[in-house]
N, C-alpha and C positions, 0 to 999 in steps of 0.2 A: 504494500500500500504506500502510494507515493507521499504522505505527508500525516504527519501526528493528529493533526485539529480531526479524522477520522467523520469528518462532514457529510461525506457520503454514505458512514453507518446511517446517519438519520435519513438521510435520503430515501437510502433503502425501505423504509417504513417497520426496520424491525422491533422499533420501540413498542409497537405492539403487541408484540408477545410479552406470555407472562415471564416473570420472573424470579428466580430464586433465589435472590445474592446475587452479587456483582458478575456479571458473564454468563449467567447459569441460566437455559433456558429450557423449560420443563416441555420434557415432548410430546405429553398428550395434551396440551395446550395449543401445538401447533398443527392445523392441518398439514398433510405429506408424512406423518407417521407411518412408520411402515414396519409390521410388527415381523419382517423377515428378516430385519437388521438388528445384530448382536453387537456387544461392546466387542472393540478389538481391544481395550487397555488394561486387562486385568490383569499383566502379567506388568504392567509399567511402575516401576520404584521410584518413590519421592527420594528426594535427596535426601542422605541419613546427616545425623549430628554431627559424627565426626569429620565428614567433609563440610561444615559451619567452622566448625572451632578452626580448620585448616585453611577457611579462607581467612579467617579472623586472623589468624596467626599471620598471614602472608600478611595484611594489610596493618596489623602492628611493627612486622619487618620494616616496612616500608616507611610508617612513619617514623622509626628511629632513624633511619635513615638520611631522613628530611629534616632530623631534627624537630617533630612534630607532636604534639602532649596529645591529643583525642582528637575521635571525630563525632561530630554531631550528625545525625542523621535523623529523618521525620518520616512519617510512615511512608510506604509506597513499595518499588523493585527493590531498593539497595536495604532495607530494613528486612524485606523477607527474606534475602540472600543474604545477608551475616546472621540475623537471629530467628528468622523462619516467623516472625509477626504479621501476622497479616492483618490491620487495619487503616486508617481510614486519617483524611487530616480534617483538622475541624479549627476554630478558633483556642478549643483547649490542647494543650501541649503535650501531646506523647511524642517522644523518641528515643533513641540509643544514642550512648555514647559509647566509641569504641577507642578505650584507653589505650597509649602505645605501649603499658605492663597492666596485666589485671584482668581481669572480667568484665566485660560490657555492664555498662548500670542502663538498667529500662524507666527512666523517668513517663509516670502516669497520671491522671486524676483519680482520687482513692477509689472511686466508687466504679472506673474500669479497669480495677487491679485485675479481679478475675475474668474479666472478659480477655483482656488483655494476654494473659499468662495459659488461656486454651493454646496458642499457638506458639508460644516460644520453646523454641528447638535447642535450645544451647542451656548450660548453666547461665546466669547473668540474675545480679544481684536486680528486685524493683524497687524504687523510690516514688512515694506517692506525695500527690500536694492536693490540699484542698483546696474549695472557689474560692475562698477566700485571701490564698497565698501565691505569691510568686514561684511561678516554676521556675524561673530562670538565678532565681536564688536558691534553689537545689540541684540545678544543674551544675551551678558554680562551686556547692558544696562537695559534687560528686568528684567533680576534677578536681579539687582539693585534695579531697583523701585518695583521691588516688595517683596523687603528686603529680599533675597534668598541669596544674595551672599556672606556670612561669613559664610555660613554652608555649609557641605560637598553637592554637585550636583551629583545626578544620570543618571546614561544612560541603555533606555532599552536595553536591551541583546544584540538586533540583530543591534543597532546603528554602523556604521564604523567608522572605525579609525580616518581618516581623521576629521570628529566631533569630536570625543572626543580630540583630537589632539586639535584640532583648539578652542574649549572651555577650553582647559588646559591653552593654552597656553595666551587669552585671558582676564582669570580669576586670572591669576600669582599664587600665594600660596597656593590656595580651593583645597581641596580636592575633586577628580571624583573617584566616584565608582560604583559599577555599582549594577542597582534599579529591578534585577530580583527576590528579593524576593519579593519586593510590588507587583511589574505587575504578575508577575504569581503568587501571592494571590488573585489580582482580577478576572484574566484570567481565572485559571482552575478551575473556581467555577461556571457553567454555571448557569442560570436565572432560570425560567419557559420560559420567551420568548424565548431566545436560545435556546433552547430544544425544543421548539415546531417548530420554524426553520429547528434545525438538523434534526429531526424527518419528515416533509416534505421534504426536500432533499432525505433525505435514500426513502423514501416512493416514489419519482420521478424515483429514481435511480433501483428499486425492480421493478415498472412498466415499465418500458425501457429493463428490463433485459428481461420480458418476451412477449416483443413485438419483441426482437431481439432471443435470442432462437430458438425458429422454424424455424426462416429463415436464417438459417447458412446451408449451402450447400457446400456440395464438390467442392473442390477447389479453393474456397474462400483465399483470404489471408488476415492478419489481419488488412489491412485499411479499406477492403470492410467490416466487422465484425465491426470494430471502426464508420463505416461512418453510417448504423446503429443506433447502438446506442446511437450516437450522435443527430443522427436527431431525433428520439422518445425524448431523453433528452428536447432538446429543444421545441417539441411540448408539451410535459408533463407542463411543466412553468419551467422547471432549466437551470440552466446555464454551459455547460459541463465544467468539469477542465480536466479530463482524461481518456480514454479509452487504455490499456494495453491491448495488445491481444496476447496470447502466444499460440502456436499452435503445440501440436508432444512435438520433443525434448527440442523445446525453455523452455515450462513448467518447466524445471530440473532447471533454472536459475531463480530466483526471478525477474530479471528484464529485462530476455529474451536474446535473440543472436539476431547480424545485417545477418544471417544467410538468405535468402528464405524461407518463409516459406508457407502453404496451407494448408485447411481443408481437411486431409485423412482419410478413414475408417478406425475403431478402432483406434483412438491416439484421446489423449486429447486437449482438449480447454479449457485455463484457460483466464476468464478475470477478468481485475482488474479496475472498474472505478467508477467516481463519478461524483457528481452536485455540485452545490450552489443552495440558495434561501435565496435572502435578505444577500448574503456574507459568509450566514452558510452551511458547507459543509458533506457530505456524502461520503463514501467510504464502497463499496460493492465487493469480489470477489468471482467468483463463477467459480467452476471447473468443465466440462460435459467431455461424451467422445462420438466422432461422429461415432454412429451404436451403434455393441455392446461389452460392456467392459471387458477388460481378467479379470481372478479372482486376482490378480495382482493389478489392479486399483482401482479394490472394495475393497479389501483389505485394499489399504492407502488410500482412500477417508474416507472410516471409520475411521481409524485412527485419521487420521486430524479434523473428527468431531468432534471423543473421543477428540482429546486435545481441541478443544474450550470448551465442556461440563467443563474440568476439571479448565480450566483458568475462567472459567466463576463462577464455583461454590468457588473457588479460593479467587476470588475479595470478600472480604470483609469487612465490615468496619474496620479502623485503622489496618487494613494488609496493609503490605509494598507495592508499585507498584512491588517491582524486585521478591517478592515469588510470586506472580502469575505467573513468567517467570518461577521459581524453580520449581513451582509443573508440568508444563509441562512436562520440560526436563524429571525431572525424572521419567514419565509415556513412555517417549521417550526412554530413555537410556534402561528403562526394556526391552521393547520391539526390543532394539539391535540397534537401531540407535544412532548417535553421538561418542563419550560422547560429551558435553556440544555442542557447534557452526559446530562442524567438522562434513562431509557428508559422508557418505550418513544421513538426520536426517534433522532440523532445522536451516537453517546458519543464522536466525536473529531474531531480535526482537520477541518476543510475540503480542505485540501493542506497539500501540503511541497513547497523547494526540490526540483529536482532536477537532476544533470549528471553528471558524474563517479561523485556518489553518487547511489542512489537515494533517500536523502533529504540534502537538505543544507539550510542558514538561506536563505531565512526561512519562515516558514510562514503556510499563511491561517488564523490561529488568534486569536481574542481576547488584547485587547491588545497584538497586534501593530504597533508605530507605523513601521518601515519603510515608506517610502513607494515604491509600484510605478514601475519605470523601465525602458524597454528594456532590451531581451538578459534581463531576468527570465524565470526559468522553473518552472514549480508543475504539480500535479499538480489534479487537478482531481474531489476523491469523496467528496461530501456523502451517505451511504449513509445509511439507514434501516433501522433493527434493532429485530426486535420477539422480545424475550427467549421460548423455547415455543412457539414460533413458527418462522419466517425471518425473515433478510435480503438488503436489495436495496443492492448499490453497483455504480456507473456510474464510471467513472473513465477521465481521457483528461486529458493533459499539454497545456498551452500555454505560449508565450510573449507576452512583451511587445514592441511594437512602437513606434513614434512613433506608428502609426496607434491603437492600442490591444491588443487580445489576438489571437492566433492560435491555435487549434488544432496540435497533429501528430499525432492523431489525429480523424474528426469521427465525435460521438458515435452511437451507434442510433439511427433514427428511433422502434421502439416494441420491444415484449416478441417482436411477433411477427417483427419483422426486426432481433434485437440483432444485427447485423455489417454491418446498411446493408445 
C-alpha cells in the first residue's frame, strides 16, 4: 500500500463491518462466508519472551554505546516489540522505558495496571500514577533509580510531543533526543520468527485473494468486493487491516476517489489488502480486468510487472534502499512516462518497510542512503497511473537475505493468470 494515511481503507467501505478489536473482523458478520474455508494458522508461533528480552538487550547495547540512559517509548509497534503490550495512546500516559542497565519500568494509570499487564511479555517492573498526579514525575523517578538520568534520554520516533515535552520538562537540564537509530537497528532487522509470521500473513492474504477473484460480478461495488475478502481473511486464521478496492477510473488514483463506483465490463479492478498473524503483517495488490482487456491494459500490467522484476533484481546487498526506486524510474522514464513523480508514470514510493507495521523505515524511495542488509523487509509496487484513465499496481513483499532478495509472495505470471 503506497502511503500510511491508509484513505483508501475507508474508501473501501469496510468500516462497515463489525468488529472485534482493533483489525479483527468477525466473519459471520460479513457476507462471502464460506464455510469450506479452514484456518491455515494454527501451527503459527507468536514471538516467545526470550526473543523480547534479546531485543531489549540489543537495544541497551546500543544505547551504551551512544552513551544513552533510556528510552521512552508510548504504546503502539515498538512497545509491542520490546514488551509484547499491546494498547492504545490516549491523553493519559502509558509507556516503557527501556533502561541502558535494568529492566524496562511500564509507567500506567492505576486503574489500567491490570488491563495493562494481560499482555506484557517480559519481566519489567509497573509504576502506577493516579489523575490526580504527574506521570512524568515518575517517569523521572524511574530513570533515577535506575541511574539513567545524567545521561542524554531517548524517545522512539513516533512518541508525541506532549511526552517528550513533559519529560523535558521534568528532567530540567538532560538532554532528549531522539533513539531512532537504536529502535530501527533493532526493528528493520527481522528474526526467522518474524518472517515466518510475515510469510503466513502474505500466505492468508494470496489464499483470500483467490477465494475472492471468481466471485467478483458485475456491479459489485467495492464494499461488496472488501466484504469478501475480508471474511475468507478471517476464516483463513488472519486478522484483516485492509481491503482497498478500486474499480474503473478510481484505479488512476493510488488511493482511489469518494467517486461511485461498480464492477463494469472491461475496466479494471485493483485491490490492495492485507492481514496480520501474531501482529505480523502482509500487504498484497493485485490488478484484474473484469471480461476482456484492451491491449492498452496489457500493455501496462506488463509494465508494472517489468518494474517489480527490475526493483526486485535491484535490491541488493549494501545497495542503497533509494537506487532500487532509481532503477525503476529510469526503466519508466525510457518508456515515456514521468520524468521522476509526475503523471502520467509512478506518483510514489517504490516500497516501504514492512513488519509489525505495514509501513515502517526504510523505504525504496529516492535518496534513500540506507544501505540493504539481511532480515530487511519492503514491499514491492512500482504501479502505473494514468490520471482519466486506470491504474495498474502489482505489489508483493520480500526480504533480504545473505543470498540476496526473497519473495513471500511470487508475483502473477500475466493479466490473464494474476494469482499464478
Amino acid at each position: 500500500m503506497p502511503d500510511l494515511t491508509r484513505r483508501g481503507f475507508a474508501l473501501a467501505s469496510v468500516a462497515g463491518a463489525m468488529l472485534a478489536g482493533p483489525g479483527r473482523v468477525l466473519a459471520q458478520a460479513l457476507p462471502g462466508a464460506d464455510s469450506a474455508l479452514g484456518s491455515i494458522t494454527g501451527d503459527a508461533v507468536p514471538i516467545a519472551p526470550a526473543e523480547r528480552l534479546a531485543r531489549i538487550a540489543k537495544a541497551q547495547r546500543l544505547m551504551r554505546e551512544r552513551g544513552m540512559g533510556a528510552i521512552l517509548i508510548e504504546p503502539g509497534a515498538a512497545l509491542d516489540y520490546f514488551t509484547g503490550v499491546k494498547w492504545w495512546r490516549s491523553e493519559r500516559l502509558t509507556a516503557a522505558l527501556l533502561p541502558a542497565e535494568g529492566d524496562p519500568v511500564i509507567v500506567t494509570p492505576y486503574f489500567e495496571e491490570p488491563s495493562v499487564r494481560e499482555s506484557l511479555a517480559i519481566p519489567a517492573e509497573v509504576r502506577t500514577w493516579n489523575e490526580h498526579e504527574d506521570p512524568f514525575a515518575l517517569v523521572a523517578g524511574a530513570l533515577r533509580d535506575r541511574k539513567a538520568s545524567g545521561r542524554p534520554i531517548g524517545y522512539e520516533e513516533t512518541v508525541r510531543f506532549f511526552a517528550v515535552d513533559g519529560l523535558r520538562k521534568a528532567l530540567g537540564g538532560v538532554t532528549i533526543e531522539s533513539a531512532a537509530p537504536i529502535v530501527r537497528a533493532c526493528r528493520m532487522v527481522k528474526s526467522a520468527a518474524e518472517l515466518a509470521l510475515m510469510q503466513k500473513a502474505t500466505d492468508v492474504t494470496i489464499a483470500a485473494y483467490r477465494h475472492t477473484w471468481p466471485r467478483i460480478e458485475k456491479g459489485m461495488r467495492p464494499s461488496d468486493i472488501a466484504r469478501i475478502m475480508n471474511a475468507a481473511t478471517t476464516q483463513l486464521g488472519g486478522s484483516p487491516e485492509f481491503a482497498l478496492v478500486l474499480l474503473g477510473e478510481a484505479s488512476a488514483y493510488p488511493h482511489g476517489s469518494g467517486k461511485p463506483q461498480e464492477v463494469r465490463e472491461g475496466e479494471v479492478v485493483l485491490m490492495d489488502c492485507g492481514c496480520t498473524v501474531h501482529g505480523y503483517q502482509s500487504d498484497v495488490s493485485r490488478t484484474f480486468v473484469f471480461g476482456e482487456p484492451s491491449a492498452e491494459q496489457r500493455k501496462i500490467w506488463m509494465q508494472v510487472r517489468r518494474g517489480q522484476e527490475i526493483a526486485f533484481r535491484s535490491a541488493r546487498l549494501g545497495a542503497t534502499a533509494g537506487s532500487v526506486d532509481d532503477a525503476v524510474r529510469r526503466q519508466y522514464e525510457a518508456w515515456g512516462y514521468g520524468p521522476g513523480y509526475r503523471l502520467p508514470g509512478l506518483s510514489h514510493r517504490t516500497g516501504h518497510g514492512i513488519g509489525l507495521e505495514g509501513h515502517e523505515p526504510v523505504n525504496f524511495v529516492h535518496g534513500e542512503a540506507t544501505p540493504l542488509a539481511p532480515g530487511m523487509c519492503f514491499s514491492n509496487e512500482p504501479g502505473l497511473y494514468l490520471p482519466g484513465k486506470f491504474g495498474v499496481r502489482l505489489e508483493d513483499c520480500l526480504y533480504m537475505t545473505e543470498a540476496g532478495p526473497r519473495w513471500f509472495s511470487t508475483p502473477p505470471p500475466s493479466l490473464d493468470r494474476p494469482l499464478g
